[in-house]
N, C-alpha and C positions, 0 to 999 in steps of 0.2 A: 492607608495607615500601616506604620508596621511596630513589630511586638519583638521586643528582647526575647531572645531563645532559651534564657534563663528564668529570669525574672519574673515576663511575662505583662510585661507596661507598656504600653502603646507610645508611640511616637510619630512625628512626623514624618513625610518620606525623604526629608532628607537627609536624617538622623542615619548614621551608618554603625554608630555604636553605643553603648548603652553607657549612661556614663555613672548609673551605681555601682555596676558590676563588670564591668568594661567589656562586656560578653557581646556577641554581634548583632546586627536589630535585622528582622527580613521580614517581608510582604506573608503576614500570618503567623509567626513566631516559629514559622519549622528550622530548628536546625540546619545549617550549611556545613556539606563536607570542607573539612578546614584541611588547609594543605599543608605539610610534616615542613617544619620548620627547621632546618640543619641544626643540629646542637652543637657543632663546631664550626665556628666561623671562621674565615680566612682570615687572616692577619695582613693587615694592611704596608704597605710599602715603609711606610710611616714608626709601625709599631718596629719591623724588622731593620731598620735604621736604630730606633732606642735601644732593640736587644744587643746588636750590636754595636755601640757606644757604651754600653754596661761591661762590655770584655774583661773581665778580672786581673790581676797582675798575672796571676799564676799562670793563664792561659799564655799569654806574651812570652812569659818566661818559658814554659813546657817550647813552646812551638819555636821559639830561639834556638834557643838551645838542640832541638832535632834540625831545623834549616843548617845550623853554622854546622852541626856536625856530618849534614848530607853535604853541604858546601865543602867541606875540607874533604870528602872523600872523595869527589866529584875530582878537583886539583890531585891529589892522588893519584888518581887513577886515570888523568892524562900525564904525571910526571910519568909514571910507570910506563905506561902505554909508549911514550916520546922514548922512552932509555931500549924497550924490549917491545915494537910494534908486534901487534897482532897479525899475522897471516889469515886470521878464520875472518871470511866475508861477512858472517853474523853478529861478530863483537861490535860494531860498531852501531849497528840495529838496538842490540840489547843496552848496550851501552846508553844511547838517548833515553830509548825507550824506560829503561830503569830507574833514571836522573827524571824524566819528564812526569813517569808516574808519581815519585816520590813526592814530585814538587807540588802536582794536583791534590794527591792526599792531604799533605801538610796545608794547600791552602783552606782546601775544605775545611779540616780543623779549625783552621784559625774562624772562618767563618761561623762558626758554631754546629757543625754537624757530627752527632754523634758517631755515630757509625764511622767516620774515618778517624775518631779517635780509638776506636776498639781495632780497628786495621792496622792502626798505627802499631798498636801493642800487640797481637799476631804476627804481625812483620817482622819483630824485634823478637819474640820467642824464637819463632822458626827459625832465626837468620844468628839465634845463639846456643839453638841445637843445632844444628847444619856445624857450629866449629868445634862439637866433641866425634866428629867423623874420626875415623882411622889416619892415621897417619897428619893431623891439622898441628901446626904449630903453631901457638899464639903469639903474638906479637906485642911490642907496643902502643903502634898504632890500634889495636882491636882492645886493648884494656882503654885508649883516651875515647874511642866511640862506643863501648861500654858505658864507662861513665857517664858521658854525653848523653847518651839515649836516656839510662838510666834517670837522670835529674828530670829530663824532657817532660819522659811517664812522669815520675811521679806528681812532677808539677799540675801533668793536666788531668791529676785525679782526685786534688786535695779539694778540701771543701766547698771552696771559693766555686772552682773548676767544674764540681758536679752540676752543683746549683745552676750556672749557667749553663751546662750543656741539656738541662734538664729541660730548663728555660722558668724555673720556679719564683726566681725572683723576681716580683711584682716594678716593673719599669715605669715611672711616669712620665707622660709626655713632656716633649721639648715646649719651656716659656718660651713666648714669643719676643723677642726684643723690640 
């Protein structure tokens, strides 16, 4: 026979749980080490599909709006490069490499990770302190990626935007058709 570890009721032996107190049953009523149960569960493949089909306008918008305007600097900067090629074997390194970065960040965002959205807005400080240096002359093209950028952030900060990168808004699963 075995004894709830609470309760204290005898049961059958093939009773594994108590079903007043849903406490565990064992051979004598001794308590069983119970093993720590994660209080954070992983998120199934399933769930991170719905959060990501919840994607907000604003997000769309923010992350547009920095793509088109990494994409027009991109063309830029081989119109430039074609009229006044580079001599330094490095530019061309830095070059991918700058554009390849920017594009991973950006995707990440779009995917809902926080942390390259706060990169994203780092990037964009330093790269508009970097143009009160000595000697920098603004351009127009540096006031249209200005702007750009600007609309980007603020898009992927407003309300809508937090909530999602939060992950707070509660998703319900896909009906099944």
């Amino acid at each position: 026979m075995k004894r709830c570890t609470c309760c204290g009721k005898e049961y059958s032996d093939e009773v594994t749980v108590c079903p007043l107190d849903q406490n565990p049953v064992t051979v004598g009523g001794k308590p069983v080490a119970m093993k720590k149960v994660r209080e954070v569960k992983a998120r199934t493949k399933l769930e991170i599909q719905a959060h990501l089909a919840t994607r907000p306008m604003t997000v769309k918008i923010g992350i547009g709006f920095l793509a088109f305007s990494t994409l027009v600097d991109f063309v830029w900067e081989i119109v430039v490069n074609c009229l006044h090629p580079s001599r330094d074997p490095w530019f061309y390194f830095l070059f991918v490499w700058t554009f390849s970065f920017t594009a991973l960040v950006l995707y990440f965002a779009f995917r809902g990770k926080n942390w390259a959205r706060w990169l994203i807005v780092f990037a964009i400080i330093l790269g508009t302190i970097d143009v009160f240096r000595p000697n920098h002359r603004l351009s127009g093209i540096f006031n249209f990626y200005a702007l750009m950028e600007f609309i980007g952030v603020i898009a992927l900060f407003l309300h809508a935007s937090n909530e999602w990168y939060r992950g707070t808004k509660k998703v319900s699963p896909p009906v099944p058709v």
